[in-house]
TIBAFI-825431 format. One record per atom (N, C-alpha, C): z negated, y, x negated; residue in one letter; atom name. Coordinates in steps of 0.02 Angstrom, whole numbers. Atoms other than C-alpha are relative to their C-alpha. Example, Ala and Ser with C-alpha at 12.3 -4.5 7.8 and 13.67 -1.06 7.14 Angstrom:
REM residues 2
PT_zz_yy_xx_r_a
PT_0_-59_-45_A_N
PT_-390_-225_-615_A_CA
PT_0_60_-45_A_C
PT_3_-59_42_S_N
PT_-357_-53_-684_S_CA
PT_-37_55_39_S_C
This chain:
REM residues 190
PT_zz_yy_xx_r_a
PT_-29_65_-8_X_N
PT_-860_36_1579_X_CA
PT_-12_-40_-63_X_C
PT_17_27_46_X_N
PT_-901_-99_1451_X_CA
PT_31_-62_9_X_C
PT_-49_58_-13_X_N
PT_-806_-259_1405_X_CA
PT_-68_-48_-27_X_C
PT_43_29_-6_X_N
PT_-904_-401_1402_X_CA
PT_14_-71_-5_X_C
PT_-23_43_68_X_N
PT_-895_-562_1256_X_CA
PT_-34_-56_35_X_C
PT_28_43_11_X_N
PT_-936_-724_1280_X_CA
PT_-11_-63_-64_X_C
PT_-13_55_54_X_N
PT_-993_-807_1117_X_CA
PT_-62_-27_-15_X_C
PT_71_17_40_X_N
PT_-1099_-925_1059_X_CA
PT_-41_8_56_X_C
PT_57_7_-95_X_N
PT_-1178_-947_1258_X_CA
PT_-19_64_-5_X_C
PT_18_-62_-9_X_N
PT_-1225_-766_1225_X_CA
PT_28_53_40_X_C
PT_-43_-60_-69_X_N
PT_-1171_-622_1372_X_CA
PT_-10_58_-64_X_C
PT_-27_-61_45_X_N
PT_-1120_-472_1246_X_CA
PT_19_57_32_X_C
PT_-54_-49_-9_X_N
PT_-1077_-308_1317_X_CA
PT_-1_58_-45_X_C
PT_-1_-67_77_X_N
PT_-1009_-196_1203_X_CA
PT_32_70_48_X_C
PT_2_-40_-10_X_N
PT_-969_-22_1264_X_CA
PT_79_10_-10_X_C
PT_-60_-12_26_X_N
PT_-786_33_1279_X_CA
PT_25_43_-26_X_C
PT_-21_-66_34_X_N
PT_-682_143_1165_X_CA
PT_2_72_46_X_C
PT_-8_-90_-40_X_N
PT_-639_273_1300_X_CA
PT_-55_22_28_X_C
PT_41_-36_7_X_N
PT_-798_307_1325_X_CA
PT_-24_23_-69_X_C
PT_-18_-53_59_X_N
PT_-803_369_1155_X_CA
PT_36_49_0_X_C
PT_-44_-58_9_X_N
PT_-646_452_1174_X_CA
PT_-17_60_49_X_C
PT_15_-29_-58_X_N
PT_-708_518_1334_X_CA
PT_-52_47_-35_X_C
PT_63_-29_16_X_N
PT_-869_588_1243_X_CA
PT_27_45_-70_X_C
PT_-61_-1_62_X_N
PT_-717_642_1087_X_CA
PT_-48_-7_-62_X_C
PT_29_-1_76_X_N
PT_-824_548_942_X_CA
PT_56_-31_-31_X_C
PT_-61_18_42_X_N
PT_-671_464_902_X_CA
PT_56_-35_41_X_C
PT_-63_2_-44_X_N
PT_-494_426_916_X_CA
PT_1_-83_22_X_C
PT_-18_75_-50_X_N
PT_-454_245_1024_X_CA
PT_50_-13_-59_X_C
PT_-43_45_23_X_N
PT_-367_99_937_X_CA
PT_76_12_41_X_C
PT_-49_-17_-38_X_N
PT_-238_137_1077_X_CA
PT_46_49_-15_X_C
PT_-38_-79_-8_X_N
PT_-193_324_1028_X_CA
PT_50_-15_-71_X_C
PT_-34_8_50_X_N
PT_-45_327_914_X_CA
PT_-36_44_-61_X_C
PT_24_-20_56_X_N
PT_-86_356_738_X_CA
PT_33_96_-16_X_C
PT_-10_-54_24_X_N
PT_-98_538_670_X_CA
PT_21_5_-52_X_C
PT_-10_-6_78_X_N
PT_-10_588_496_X_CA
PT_-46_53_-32_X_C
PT_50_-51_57_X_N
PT_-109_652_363_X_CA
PT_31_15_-68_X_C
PT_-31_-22_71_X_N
PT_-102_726_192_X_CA
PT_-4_-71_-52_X_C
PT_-43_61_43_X_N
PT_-9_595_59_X_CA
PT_24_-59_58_X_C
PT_-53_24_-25_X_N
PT_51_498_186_X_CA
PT_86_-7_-13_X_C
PT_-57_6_45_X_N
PT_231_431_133_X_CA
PT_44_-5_75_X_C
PT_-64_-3_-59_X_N
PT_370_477_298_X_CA
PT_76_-12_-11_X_C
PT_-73_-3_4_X_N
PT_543_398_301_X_CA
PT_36_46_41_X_C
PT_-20_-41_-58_X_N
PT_656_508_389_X_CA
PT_73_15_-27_X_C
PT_-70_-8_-24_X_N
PT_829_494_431_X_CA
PT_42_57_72_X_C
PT_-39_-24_-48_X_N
PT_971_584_529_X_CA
PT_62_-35_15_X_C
PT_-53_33_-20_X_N
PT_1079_478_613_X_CA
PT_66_12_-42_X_C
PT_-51_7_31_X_N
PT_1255_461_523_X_CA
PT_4_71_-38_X_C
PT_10_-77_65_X_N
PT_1192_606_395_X_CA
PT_-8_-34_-70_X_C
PT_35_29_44_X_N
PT_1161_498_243_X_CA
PT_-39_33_-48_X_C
PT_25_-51_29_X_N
PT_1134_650_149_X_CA
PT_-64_24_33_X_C
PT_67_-31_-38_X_N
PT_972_689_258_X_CA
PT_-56_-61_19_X_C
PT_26_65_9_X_N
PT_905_504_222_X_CA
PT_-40_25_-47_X_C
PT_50_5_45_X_N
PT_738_513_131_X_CA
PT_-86_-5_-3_X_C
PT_72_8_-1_X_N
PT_558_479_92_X_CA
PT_-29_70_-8_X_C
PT_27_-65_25_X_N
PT_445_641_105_X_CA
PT_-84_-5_26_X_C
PT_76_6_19_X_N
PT_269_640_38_X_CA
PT_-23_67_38_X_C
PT_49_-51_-23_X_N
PT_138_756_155_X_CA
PT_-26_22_-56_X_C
PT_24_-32_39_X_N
PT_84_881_39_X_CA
PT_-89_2_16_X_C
PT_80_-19_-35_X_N
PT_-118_910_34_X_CA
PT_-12_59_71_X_C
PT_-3_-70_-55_X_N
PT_-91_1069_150_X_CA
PT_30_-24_68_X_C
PT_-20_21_-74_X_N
PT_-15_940_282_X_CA
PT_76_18_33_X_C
PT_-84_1_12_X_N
PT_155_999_252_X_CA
PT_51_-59_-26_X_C
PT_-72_32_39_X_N
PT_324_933_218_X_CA
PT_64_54_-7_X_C
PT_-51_-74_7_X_N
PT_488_1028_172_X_CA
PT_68_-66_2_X_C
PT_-63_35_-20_X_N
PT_657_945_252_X_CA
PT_70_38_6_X_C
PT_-44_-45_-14_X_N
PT_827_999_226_X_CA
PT_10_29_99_X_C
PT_-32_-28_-60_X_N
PT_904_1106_379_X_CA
PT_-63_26_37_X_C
PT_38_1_-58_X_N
PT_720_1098_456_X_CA
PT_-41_44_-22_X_C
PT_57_-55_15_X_N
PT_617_1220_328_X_CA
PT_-65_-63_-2_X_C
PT_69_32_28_X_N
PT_431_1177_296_X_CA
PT_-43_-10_79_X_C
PT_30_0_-77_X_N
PT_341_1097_446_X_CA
PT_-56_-31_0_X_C
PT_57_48_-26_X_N
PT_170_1062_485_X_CA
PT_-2_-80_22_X_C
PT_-9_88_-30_X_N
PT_146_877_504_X_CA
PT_-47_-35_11_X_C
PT_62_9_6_X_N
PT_-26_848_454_X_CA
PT_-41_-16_95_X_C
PT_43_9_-60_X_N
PT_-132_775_629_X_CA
PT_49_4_70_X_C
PT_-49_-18_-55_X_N
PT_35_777_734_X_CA
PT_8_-101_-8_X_C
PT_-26_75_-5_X_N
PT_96_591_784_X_CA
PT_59_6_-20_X_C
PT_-85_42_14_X_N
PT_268_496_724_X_CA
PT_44_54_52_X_C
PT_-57_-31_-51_X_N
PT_348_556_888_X_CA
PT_11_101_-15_X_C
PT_-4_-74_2_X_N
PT_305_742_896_X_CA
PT_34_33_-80_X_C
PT_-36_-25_36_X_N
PT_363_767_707_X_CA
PT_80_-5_1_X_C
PT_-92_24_-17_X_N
PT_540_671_757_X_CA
PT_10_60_48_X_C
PT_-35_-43_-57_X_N
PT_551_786_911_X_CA
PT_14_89_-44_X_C
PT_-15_-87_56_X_N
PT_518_960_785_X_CA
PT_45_-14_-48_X_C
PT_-55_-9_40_X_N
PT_634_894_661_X_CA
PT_62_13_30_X_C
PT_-17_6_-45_X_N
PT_757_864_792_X_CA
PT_12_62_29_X_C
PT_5_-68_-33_X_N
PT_741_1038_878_X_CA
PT_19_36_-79_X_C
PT_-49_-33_41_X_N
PT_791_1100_716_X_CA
PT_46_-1_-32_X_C
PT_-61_12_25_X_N
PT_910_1028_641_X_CA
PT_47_-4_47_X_C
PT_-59_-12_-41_X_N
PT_1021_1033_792_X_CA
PT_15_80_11_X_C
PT_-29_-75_5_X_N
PT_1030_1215_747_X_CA
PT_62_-14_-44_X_C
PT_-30_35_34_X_N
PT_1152_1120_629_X_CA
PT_29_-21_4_X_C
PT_-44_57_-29_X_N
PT_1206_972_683_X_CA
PT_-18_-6_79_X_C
PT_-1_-5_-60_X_N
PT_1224_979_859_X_CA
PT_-2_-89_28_X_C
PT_19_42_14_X_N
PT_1160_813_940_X_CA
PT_-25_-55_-34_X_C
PT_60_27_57_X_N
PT_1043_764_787_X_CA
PT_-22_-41_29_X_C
PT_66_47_-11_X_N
PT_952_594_810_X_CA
PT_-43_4_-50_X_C
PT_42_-6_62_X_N
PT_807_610_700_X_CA
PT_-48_-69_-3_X_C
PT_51_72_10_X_N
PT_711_445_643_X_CA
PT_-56_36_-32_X_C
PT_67_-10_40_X_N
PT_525_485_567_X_CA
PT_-38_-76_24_X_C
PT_65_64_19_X_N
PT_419_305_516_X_CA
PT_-52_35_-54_X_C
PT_64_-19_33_X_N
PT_253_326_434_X_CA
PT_23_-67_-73_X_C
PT_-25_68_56_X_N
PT_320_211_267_X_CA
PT_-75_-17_-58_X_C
PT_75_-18_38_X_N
PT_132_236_176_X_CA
PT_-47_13_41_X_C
PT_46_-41_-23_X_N
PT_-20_275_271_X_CA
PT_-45_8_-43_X_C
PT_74_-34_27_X_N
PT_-150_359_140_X_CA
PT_-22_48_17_X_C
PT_17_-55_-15_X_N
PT_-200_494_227_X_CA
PT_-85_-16_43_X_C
PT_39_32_-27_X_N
PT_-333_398_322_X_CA
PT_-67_-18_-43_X_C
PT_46_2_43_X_N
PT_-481_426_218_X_CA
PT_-81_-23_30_X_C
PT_67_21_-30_X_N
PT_-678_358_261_X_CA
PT_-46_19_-73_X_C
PT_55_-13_59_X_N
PT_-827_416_120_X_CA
PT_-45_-23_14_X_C
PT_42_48_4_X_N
PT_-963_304_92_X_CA
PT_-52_34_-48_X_C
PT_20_-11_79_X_N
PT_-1108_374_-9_X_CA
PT_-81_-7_37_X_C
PT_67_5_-21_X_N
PT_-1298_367_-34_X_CA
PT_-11_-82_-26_X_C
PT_17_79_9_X_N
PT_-1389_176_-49_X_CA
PT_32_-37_38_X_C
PT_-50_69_-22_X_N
PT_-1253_82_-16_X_CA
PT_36_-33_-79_X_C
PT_-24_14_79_X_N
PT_-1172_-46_-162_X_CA
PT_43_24_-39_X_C
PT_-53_-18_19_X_N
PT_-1023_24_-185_X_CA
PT_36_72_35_X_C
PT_-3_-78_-15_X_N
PT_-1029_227_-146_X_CA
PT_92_21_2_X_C
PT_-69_-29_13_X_N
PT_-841_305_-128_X_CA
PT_48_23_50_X_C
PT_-43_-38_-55_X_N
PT_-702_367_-49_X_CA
PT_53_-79_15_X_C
PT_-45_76_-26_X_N
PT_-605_211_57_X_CA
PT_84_11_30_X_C
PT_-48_-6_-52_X_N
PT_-429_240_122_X_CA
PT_20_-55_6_X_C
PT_27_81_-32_X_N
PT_-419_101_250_X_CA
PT_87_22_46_X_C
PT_-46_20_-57_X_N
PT_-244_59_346_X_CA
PT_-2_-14_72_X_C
PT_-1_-8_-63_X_N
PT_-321_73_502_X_CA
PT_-56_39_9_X_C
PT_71_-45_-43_X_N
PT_-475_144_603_X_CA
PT_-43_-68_-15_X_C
PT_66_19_33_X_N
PT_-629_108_533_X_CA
PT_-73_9_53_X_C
PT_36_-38_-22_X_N
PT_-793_119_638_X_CA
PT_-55_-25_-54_X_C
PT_28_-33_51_X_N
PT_-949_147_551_X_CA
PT_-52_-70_-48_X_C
PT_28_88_27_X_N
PT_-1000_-51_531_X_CA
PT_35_-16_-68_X_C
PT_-51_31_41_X_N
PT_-849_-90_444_X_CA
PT_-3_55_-59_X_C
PT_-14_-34_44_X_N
PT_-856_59_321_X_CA
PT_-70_-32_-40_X_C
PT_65_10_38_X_N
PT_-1019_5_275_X_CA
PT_17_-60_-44_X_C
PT_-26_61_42_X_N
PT_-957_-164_231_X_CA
PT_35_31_-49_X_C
PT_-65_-19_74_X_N
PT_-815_-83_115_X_CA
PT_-59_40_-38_X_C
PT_16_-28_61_X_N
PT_-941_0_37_X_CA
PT_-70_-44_-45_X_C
PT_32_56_33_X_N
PT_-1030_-174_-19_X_CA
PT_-67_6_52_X_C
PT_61_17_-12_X_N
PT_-1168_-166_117_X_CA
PT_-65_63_-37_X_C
PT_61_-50_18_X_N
PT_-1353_-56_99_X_CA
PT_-42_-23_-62_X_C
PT_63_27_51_X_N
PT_-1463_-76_-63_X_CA
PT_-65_-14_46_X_C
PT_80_12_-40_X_N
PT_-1641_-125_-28_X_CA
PT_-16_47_24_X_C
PT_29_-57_-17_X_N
PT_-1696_34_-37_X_CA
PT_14_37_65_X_C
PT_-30_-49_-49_X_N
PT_-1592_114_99_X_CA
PT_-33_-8_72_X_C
PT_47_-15_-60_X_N
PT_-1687_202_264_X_CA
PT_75_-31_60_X_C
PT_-43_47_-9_X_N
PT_-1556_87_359_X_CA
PT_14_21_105_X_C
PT_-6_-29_-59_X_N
PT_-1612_187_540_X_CA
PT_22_75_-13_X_C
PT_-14_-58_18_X_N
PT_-1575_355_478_X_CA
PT_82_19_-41_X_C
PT_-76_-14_17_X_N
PT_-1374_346_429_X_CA
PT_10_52_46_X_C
PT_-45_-41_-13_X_N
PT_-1275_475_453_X_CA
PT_92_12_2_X_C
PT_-73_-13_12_X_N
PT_-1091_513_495_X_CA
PT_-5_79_14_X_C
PT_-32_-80_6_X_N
PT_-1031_709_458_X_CA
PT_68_-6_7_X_C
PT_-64_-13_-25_X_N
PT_-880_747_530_X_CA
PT_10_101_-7_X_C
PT_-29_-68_22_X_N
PT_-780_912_496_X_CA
PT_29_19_46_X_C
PT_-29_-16_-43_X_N
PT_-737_992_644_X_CA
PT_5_97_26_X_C
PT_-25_-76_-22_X_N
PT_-653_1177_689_X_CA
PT_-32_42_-57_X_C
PT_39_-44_28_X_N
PT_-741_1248_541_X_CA
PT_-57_-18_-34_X_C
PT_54_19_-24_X_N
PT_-909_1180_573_X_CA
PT_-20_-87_-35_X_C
PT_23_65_14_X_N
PT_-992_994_546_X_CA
PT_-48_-16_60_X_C
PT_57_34_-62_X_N
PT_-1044_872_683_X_CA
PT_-58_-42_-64_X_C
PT_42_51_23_X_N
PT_-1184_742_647_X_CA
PT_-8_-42_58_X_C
PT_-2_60_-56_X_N
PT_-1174_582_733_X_CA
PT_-82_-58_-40_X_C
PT_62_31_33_X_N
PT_-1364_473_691_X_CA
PT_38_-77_-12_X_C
PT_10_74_12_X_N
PT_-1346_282_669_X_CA
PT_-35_-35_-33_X_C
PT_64_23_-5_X_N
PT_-1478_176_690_X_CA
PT_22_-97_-20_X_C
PT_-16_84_21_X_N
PT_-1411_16_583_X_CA
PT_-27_-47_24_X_C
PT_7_50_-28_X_N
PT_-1544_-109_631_X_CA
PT_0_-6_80_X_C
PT_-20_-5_-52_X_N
PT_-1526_-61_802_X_CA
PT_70_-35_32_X_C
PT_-93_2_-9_X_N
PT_-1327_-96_796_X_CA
PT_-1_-72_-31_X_C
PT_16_71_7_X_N
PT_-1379_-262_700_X_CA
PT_-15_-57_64_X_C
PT_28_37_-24_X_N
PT_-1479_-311_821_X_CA
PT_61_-15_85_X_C
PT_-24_11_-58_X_N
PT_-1354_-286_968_X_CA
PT_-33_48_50_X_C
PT_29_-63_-49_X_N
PT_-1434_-136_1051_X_CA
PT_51_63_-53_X_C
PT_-59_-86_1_X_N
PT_-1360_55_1053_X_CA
PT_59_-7_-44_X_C
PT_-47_6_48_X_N
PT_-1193_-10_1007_X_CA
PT_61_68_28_X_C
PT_-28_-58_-9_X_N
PT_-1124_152_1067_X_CA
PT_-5_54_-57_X_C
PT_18_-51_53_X_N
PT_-1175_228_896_X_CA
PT_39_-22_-58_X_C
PT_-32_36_65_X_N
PT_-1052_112_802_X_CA
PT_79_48_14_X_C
PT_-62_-36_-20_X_N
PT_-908_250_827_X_CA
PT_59_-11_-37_X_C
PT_-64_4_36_X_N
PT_-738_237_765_X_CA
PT_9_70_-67_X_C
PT_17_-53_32_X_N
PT_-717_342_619_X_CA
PT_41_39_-11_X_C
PT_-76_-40_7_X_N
PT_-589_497_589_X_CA
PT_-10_8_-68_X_C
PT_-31_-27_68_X_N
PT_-500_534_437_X_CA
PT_-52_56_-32_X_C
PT_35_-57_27_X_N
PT_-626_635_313_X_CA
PT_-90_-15_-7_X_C
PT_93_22_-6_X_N
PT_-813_572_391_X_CA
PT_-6_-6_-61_X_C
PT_27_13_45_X_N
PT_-923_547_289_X_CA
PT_-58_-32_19_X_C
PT_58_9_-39_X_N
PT_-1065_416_325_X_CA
PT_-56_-8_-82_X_C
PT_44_-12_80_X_N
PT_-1208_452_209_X_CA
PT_-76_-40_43_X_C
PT_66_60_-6_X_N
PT_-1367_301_201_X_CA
PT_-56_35_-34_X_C
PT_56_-16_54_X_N
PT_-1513_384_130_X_CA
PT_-34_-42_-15_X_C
């Protein structure tokens, strides 16, 4: 299915996210955000004031909350950590409301490297696909083979490779290769 622009008298169709998601190169603007490591979580317990506080994701994707012990949090959504805090602390307090907001998102990382102006690591407040990282990283030097990009992704162990064919994606052809990007990629310009 593809949505389809009218600008500039030009017919546009661009390709829709869920067929990405459908194909799983990346997550939809739609899907609630995942927490990652340094991410900054408020998190309250209803009329507990004592259980009011900010708690920084450790690198390992942990956190450590009174009553609740140390809990995975890392790649779980807002909701699902409220519902596990929640399930434990009513070992406790018996009808616990638990609040969890995301009060920081840095966990959301994009790497930029190779002939581009400005090589580095980007953490971006939203979803990035692989246009826009390029921009943050000042655009391609001259030099750069500009059909031959790469995104590496880290998956189960392993490493995908996704191609991208820049002037292609310029030009308005195979814009199915402009993928959304997950936390970690890495798109490398030779």
């Amino acid at each position: 299915m593809a949505a389809i622009f009218f600008s500039l008298g030009l017919l546009v169709a661009v390709p829709s996210l869920a067929s990405q998601v459908a194909e799983g190169a990346a997550p939809s603007i739609s899907e609630p955000y995942r927490i990652g490591p340094e991410d900054l979580l408020d998190i309250s317990v209803w009329k507990e004031e004592e259980l009011q506080r900010e708690v920084l994701v450790r690198p390992d994707g942990g956190i450590s909350f009174p009553l609740a012990g140390d809990i995975q949090v890392a790649g779980k959504t807002v909701k699902q950590v409220q519902d596990e805090l929640a399930k434990r602390i009513r070992k406790y307090i018996p009808g616990a409301v638990v609040t969890v907001a995301t009060k920081t998102i840095a966990g959301y990382r994009v790497y930029v490297m190779g002939k581009v102006n400005n090589p580095g690591q980007y953490s971006v407040g939203r979803y990035v696909d692989v246009m826009q990282a390029l921009t943050l990283a000042g655009g391609m030097t001259p030099f750069a083979d500009e059909n031959k990009v790469k995104v590496i992704r880290r998956v189960d162990g392993g490493e995908e490779v996704y191609g991208f064919d820049y002037s292609k994606v310029r030009a308005g052809k195979s814009l199915e290769q402009n993928i959304l990007l997950r936390s970690g990629d890495v798109v490398v310009v030779p």
